[in-house]
CHARMM-style PDB file with segment names, atoms N, HN, CA, C and O in Angstrom:
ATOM      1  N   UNK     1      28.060  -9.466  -7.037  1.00  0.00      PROA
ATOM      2  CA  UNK     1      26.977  -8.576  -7.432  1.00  0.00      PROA
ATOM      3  C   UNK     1      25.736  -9.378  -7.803  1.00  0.00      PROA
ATOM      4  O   UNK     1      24.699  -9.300  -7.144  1.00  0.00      PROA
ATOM      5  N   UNK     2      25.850 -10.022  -8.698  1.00  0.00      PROA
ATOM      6  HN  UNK     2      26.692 -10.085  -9.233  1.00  0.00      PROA
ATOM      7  CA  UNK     2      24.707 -11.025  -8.904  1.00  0.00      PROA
ATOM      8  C   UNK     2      24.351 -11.952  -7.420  1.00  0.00      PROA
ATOM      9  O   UNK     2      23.197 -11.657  -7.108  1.00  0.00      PROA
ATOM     10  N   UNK     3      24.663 -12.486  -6.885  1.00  0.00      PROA
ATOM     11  HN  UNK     3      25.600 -12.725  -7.139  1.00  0.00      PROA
ATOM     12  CA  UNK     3      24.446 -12.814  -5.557  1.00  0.00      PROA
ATOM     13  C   UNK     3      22.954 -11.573  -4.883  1.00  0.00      PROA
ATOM     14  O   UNK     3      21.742 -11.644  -4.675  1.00  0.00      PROA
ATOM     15  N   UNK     4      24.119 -10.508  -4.771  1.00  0.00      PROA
ATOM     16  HN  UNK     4      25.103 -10.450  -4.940  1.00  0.00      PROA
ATOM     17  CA  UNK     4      23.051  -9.450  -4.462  1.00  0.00      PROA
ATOM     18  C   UNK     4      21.633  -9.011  -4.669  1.00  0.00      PROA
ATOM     19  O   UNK     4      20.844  -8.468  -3.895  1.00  0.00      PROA
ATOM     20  N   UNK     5      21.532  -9.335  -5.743  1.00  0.00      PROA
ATOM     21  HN  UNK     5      22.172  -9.776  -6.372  1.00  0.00      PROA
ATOM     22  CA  UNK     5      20.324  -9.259  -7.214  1.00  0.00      PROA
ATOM     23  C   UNK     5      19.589 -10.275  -6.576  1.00  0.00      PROA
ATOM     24  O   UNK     5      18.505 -10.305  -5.995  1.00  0.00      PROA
ATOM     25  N   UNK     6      20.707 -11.330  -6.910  1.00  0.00      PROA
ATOM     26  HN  UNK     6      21.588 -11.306  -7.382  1.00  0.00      PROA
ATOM     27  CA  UNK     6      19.114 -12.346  -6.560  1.00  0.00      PROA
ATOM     28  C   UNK     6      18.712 -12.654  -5.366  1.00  0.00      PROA
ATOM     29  O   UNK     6      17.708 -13.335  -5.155  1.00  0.00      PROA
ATOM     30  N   UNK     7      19.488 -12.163  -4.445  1.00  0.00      PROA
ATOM     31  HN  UNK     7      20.303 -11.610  -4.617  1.00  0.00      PROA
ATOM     32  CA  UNK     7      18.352 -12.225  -2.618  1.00  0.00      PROA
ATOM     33  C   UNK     7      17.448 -11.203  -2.729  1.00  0.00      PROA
ATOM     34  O   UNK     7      16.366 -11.273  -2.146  1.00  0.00      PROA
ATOM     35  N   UNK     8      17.869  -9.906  -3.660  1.00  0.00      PROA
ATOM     36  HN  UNK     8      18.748  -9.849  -4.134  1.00  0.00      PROA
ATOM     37  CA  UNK     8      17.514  -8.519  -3.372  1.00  0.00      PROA
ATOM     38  C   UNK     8      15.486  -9.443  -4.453  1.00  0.00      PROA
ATOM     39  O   UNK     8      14.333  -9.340  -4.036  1.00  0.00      PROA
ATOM     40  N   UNK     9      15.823  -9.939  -5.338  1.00  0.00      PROA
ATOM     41  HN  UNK     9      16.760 -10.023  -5.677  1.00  0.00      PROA
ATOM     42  CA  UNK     9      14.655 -10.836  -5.791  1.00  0.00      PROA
ATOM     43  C   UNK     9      13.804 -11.354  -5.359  1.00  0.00      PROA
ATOM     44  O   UNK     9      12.594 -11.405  -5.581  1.00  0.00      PROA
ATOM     45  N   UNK    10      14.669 -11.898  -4.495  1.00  0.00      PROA
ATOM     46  HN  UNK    10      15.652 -11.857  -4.316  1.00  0.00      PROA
ATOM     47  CA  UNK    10      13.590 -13.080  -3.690  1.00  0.00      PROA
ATOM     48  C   UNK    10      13.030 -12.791  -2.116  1.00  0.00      PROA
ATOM     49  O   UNK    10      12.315 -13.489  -1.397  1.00  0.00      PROA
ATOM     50  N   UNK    11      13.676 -11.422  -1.874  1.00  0.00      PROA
ATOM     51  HN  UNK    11      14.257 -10.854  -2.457  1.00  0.00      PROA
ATOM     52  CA  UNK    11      13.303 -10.840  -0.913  1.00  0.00      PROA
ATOM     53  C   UNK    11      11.656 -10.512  -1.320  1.00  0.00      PROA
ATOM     54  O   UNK    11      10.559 -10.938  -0.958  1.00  0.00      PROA
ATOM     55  N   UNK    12      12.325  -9.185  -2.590  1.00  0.00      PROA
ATOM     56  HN  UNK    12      13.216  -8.840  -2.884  1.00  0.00      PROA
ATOM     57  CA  UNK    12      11.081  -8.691  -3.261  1.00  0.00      PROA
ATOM     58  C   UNK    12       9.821  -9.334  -2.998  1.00  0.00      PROA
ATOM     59  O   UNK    12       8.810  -8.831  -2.507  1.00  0.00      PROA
ATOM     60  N   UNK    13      10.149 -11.299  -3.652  1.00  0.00      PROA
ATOM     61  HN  UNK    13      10.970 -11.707  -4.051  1.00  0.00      PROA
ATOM     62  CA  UNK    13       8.766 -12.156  -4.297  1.00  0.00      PROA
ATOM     63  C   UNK    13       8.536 -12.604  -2.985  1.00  0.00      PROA
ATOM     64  O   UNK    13       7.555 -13.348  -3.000  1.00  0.00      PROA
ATOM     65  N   UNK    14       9.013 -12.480  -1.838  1.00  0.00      PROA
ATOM     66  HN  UNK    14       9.810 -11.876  -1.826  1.00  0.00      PROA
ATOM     67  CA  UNK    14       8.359 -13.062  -0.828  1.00  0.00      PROA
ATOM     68  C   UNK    14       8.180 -11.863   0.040  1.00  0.00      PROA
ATOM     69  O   UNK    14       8.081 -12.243   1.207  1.00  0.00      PROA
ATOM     70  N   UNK    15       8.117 -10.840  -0.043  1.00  0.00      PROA
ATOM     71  HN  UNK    15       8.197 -10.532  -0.991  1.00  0.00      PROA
ATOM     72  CA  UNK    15       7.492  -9.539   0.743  1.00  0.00      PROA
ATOM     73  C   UNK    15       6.061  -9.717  -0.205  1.00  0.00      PROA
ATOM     74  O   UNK    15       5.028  -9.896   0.441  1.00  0.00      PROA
ATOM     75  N   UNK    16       5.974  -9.684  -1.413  1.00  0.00      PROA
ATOM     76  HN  UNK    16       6.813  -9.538  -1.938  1.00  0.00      PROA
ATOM     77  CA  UNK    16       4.734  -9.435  -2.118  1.00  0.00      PROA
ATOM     78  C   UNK    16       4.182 -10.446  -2.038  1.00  0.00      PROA
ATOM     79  O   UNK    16       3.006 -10.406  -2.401  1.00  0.00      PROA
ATOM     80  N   UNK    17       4.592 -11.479  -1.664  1.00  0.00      PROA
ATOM     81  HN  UNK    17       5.547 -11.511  -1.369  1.00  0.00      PROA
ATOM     82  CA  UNK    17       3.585 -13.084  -1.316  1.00  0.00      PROA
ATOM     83  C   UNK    17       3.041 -13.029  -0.089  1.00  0.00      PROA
ATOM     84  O   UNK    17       2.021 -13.646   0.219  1.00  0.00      PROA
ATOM     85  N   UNK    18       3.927 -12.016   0.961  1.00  0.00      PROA
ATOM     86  HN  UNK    18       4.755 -11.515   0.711  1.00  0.00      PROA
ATOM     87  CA  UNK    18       2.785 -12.188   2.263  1.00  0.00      PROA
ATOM     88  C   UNK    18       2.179 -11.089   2.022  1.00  0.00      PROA
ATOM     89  O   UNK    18       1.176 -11.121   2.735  1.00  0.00      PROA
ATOM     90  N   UNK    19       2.190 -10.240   1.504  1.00  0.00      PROA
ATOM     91  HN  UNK    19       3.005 -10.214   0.924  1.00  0.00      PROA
ATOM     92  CA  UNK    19       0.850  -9.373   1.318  1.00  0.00      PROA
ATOM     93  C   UNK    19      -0.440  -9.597   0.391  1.00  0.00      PROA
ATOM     94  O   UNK    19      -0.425  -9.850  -0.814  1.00  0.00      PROA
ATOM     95  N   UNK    20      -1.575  -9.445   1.235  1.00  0.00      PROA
ATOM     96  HN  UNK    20      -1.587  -9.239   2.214  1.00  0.00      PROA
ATOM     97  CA  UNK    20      -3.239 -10.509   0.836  1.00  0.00      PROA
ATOM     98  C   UNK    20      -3.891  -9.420  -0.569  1.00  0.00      PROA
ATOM     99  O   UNK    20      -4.804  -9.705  -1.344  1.00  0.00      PROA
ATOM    100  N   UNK    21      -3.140  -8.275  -0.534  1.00  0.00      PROA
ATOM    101  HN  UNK    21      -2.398  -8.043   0.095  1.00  0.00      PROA
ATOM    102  CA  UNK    21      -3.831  -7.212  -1.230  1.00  0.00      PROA
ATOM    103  C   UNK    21      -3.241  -6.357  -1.914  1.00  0.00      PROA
ATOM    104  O   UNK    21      -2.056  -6.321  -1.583  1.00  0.00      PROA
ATOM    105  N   UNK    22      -3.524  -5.531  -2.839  1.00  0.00      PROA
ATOM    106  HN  UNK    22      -4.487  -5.561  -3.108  1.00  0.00      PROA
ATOM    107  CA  UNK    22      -2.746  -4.747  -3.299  1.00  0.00      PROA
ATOM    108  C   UNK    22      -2.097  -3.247  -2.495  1.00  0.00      PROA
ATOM    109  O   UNK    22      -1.092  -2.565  -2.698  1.00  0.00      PROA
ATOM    110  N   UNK    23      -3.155  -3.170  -1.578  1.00  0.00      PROA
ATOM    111  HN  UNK    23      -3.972  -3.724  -1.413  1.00  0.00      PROA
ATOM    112  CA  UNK    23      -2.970  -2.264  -0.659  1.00  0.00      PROA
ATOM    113  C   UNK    23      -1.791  -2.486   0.101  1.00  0.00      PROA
ATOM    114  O   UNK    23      -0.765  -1.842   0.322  1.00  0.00      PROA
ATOM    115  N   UNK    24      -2.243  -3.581   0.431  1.00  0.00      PROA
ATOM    116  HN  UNK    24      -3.076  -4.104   0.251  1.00  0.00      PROA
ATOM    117  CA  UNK    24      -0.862  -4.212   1.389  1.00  0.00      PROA
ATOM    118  C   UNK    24       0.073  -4.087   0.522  1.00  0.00      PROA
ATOM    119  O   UNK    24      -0.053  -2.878   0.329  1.00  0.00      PROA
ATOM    120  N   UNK    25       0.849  -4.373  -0.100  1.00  0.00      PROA
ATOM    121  HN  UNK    25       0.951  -5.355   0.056  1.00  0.00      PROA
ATOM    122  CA  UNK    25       1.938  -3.854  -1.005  1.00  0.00      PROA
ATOM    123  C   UNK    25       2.349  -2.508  -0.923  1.00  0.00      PROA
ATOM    124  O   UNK    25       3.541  -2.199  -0.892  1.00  0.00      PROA
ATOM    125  N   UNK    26       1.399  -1.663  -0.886  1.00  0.00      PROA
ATOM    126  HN  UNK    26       0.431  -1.913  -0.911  1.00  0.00      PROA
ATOM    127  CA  UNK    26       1.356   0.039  -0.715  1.00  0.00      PROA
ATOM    128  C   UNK    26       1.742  -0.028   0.215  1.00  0.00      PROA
ATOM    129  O   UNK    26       2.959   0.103   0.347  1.00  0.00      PROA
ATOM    130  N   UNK    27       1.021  -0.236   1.199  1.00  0.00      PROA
ATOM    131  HN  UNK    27       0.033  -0.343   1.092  1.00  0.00      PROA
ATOM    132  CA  UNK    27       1.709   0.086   2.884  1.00  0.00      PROA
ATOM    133  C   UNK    27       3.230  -0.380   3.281  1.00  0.00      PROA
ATOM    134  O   UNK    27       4.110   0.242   3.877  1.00  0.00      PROA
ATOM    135  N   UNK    28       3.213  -1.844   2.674  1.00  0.00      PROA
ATOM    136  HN  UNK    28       2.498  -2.348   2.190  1.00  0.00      PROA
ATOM    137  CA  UNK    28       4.538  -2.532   2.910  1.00  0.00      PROA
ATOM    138  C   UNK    28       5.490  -0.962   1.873  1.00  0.00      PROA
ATOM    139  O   UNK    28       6.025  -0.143   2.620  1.00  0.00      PROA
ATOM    140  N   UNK    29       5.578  -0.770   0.793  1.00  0.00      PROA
ATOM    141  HN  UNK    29       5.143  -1.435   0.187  1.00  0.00      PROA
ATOM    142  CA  UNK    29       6.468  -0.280   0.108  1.00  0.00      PROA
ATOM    143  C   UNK    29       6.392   1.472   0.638  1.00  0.00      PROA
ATOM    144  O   UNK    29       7.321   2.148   0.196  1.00  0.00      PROA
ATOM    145  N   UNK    30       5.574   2.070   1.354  1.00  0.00      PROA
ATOM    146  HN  UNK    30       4.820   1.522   1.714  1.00  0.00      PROA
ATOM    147  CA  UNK    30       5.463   2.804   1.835  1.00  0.00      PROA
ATOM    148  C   UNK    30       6.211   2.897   3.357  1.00  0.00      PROA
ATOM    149  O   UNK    30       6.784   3.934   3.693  1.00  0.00      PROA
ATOM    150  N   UNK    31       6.147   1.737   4.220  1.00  0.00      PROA
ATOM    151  HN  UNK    31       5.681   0.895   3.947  1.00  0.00      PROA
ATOM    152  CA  UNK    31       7.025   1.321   5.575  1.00  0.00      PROA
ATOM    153  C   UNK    31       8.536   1.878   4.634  1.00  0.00      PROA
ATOM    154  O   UNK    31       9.052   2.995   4.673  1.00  0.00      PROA
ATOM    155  N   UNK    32       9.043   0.470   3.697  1.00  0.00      PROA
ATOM    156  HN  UNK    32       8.624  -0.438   3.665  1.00  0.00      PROA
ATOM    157  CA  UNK    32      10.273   0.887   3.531  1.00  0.00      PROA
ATOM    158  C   UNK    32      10.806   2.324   3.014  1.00  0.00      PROA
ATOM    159  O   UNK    32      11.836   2.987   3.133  1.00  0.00      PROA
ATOM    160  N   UNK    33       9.937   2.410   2.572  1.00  0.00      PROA
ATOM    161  HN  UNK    33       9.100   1.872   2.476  1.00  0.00      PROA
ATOM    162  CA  UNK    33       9.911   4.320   1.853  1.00  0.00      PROA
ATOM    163  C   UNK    33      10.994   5.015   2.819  1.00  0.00      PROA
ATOM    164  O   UNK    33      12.149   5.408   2.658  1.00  0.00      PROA
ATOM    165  N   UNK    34       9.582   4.970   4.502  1.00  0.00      PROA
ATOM    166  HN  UNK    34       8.644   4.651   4.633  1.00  0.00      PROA
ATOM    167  CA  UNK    34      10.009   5.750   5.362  1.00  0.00      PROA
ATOM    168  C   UNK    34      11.398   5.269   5.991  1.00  0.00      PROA
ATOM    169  O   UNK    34      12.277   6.008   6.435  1.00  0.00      PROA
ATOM    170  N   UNK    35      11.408   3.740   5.929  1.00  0.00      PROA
ATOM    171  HN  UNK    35      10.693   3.140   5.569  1.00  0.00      PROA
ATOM    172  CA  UNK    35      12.621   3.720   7.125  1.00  0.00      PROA
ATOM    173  C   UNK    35      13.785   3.723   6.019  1.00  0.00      PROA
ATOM    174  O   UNK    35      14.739   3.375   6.714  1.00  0.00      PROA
ATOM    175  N   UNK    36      14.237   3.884   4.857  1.00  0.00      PROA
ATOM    176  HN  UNK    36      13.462   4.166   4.293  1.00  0.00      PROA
ATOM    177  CA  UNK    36      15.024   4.853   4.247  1.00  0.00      PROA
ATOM    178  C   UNK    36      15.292   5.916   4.382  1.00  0.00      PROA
ATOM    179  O   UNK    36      16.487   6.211   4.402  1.00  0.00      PROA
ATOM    180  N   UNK    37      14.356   6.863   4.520  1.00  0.00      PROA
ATOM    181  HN  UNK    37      13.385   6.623   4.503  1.00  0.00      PROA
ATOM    182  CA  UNK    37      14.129   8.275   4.599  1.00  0.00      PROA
ATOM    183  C   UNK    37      14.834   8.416   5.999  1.00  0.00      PROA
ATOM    184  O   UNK    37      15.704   9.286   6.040  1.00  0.00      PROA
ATOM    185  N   UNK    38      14.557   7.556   7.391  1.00  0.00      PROA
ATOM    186  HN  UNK    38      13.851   6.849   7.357  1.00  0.00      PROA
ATOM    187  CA  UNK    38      15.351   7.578   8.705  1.00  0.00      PROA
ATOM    188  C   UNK    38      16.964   7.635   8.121  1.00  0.00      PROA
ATOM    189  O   UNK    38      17.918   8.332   8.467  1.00  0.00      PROA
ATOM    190  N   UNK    39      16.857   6.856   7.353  1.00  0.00      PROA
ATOM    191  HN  UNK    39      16.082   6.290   7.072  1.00  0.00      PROA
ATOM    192  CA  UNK    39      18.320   6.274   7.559  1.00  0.00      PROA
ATOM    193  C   UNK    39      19.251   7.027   6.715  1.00  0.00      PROA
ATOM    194  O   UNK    39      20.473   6.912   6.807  1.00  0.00      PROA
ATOM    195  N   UNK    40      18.598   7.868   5.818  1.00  0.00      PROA
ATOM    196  HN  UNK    40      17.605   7.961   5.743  1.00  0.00      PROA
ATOM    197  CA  UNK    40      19.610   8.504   5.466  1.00  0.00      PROA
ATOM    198  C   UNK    40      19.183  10.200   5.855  1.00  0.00      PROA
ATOM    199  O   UNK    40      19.635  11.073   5.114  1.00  0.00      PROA
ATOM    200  N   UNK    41      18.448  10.530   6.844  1.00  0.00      PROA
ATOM    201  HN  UNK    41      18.081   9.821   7.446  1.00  0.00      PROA
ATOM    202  CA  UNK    41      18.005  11.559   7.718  1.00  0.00      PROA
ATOM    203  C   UNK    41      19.310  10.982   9.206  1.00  0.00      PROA
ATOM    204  O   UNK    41      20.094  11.784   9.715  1.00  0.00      PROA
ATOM    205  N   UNK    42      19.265  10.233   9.414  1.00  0.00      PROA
ATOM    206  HN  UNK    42      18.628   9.582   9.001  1.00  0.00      PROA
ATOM    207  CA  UNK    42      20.522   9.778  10.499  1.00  0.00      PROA
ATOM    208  C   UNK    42      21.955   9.481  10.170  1.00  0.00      PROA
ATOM    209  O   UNK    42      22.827   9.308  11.021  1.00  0.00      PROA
ATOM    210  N   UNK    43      22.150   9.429   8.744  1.00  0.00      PROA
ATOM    211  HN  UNK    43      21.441   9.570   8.053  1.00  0.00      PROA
ATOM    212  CA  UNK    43      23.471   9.190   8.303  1.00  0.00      PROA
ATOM    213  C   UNK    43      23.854  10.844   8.144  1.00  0.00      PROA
ATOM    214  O   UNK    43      25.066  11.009   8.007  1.00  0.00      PROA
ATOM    215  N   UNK    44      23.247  11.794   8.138  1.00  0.00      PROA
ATOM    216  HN  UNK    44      22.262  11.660   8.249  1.00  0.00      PROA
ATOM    217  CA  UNK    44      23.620  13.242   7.992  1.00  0.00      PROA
ATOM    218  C   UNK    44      24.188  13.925   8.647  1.00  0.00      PROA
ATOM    219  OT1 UNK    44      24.370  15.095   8.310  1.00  0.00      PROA
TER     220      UNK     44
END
């Protein structure tokens, strides 16, 4: 579990390091929003 945590971390700090803006963050966290929303719209 901890394993988990901390990729699920460092995923996080390096998605928000390639984004130049705060916007970009929005959009990025908005992408994953949606392709959640697929995926559990296709797991149904």
């Amino acid at each position: 579990m901890r394993k988990i945590l901390v990729l699920a971390v460092a995923a996080a700090t390096l998605a928000t390091a390639a984004c130049n803006t705060v916007q970009g963050v929005g959009r990025d966290a908005q992408a994953a929003g949606a392709a959640v929303e697929d995926a559990a719209r296709d797991a149904k």
